[in-house]
C-alpha positions as CSV (number, residue, x, y, z in Angstrom):
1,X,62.8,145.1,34.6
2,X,64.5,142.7,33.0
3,X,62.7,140.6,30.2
4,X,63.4,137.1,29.3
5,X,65.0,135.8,25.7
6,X,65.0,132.2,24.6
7,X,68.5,131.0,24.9
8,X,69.6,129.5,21.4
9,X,69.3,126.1,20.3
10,X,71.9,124.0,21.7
11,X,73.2,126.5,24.6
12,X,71.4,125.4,28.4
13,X,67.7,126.1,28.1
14,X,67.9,126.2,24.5
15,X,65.4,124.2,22.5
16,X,66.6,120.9,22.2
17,X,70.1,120.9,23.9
18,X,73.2,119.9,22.0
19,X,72.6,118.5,18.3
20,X,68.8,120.2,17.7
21,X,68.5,121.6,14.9
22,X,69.5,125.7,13.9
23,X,66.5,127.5,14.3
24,X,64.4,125.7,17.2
25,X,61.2,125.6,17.6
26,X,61.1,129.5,18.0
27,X,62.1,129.8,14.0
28,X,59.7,131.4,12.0
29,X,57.7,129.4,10.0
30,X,57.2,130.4,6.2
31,X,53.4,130.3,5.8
32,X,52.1,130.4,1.6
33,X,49.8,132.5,0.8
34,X,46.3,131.8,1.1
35,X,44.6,131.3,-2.0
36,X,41.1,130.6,-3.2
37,X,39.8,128.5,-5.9
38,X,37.4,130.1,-8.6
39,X,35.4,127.4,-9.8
40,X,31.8,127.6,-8.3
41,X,32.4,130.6,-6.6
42,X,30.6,134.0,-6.7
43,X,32.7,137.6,-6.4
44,X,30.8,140.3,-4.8
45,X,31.8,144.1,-4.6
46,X,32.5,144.2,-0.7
47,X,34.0,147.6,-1.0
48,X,36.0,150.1,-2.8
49,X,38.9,147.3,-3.2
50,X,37.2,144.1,-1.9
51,X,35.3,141.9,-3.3
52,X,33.6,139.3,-0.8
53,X,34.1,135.3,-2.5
54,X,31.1,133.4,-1.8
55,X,29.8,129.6,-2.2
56,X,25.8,129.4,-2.1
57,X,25.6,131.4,0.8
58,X,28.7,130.5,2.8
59,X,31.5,133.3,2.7
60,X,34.8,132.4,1.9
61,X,37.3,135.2,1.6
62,X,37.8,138.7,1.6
63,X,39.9,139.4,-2.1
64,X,41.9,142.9,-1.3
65,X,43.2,144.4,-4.6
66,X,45.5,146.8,-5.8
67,X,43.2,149.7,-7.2
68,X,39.4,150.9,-7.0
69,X,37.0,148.6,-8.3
70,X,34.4,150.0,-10.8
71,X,30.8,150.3,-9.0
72,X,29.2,148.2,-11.4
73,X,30.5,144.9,-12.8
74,X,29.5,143.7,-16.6
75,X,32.4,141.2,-17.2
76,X,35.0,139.0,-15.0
77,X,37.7,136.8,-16.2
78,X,40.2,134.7,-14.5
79,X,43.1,133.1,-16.1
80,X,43.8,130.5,-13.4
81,X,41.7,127.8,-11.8
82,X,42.5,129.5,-8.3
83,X,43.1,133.3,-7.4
84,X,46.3,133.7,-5.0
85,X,48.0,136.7,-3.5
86,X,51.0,137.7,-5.3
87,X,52.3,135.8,-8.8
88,X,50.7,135.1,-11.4
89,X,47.9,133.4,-10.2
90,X,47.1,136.8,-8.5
91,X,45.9,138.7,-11.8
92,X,42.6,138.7,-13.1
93,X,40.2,141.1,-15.6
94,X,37.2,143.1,-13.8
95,X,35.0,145.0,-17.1
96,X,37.8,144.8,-18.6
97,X,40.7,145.7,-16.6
98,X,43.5,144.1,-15.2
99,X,43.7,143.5,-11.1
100,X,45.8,142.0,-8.5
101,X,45.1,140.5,-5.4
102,X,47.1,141.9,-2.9
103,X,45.6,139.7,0.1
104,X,43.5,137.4,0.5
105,X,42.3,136.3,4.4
106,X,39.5,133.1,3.9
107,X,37.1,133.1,6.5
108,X,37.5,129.5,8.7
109,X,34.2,127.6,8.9
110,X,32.2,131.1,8.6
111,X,29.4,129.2,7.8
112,X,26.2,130.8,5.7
113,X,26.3,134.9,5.7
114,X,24.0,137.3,7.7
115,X,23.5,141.0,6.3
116,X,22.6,143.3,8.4
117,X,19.3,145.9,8.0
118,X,21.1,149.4,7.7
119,X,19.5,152.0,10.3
120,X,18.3,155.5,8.8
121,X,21.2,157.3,10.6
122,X,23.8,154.8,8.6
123,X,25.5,154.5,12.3
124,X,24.6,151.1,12.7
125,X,22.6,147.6,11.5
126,X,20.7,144.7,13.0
127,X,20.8,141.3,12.4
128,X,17.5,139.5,12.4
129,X,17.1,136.2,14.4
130,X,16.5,133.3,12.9
């Protein structure tokens, strides 16, 4: 079974035909990183290496770091006015200690959280109507 390739730009079904442009409209795109501002938001613990970023009650992001986060937090600091994967934006101070984000992935129009009631056996939880 043969399977089909896009024929380069320029060559007969390429994108574009003669002239376009190296690359096509096949070309990867370079996508920055997604970042997340800090003022007015709130940073939960959303796991050993998470914490959940939070306006009101509207989720934002997920903030994936590079080491265990202490189970209890007494101080946070961050140095720049928005917290980015990567650089120097990505560094901030958790009781303490020095972190790095390591990915962030922002929730699109997520809209107000629901938590979920925990069932005895810890195999599963409910969300109550509203």
């Amino acid at each position: 079974m043969a399977l089909a390739q896009n024929a380069p730009a320029g060559a007969p079904g390429g994108a574009g035909g003669p002239g376009a442009k190296p690359g096509g409209s096949d070309a990867p795109q370079y996508l920055p990183p997604s970042c997340v501002k800090v003022d007015g938001m709130t940073f939960e613990l959303a796991g050993s290496e998470a914490l959940m970023v939070k306006k009101g009650e509207e989720s934002i992001a997920i903030v994936h770091v590079n080491q265990f986060l202490p189970a209890g937090v007494f101080a946070m600091s961050f140095p720049a006015n928005e917290l980015c994967p990567y650089g120097p934006k990505a560094r901030f101070m958790v009781n303490n200690d020095i972190y790095s984000a390591q990915r962030i992935r922002l929730f699109d129009g997520a809209g107000e959280t629901r938590v979920a009631v925990i069932n005895a056996r810890g195999t599963g939880g409910t969300v109550a109507a509203r």
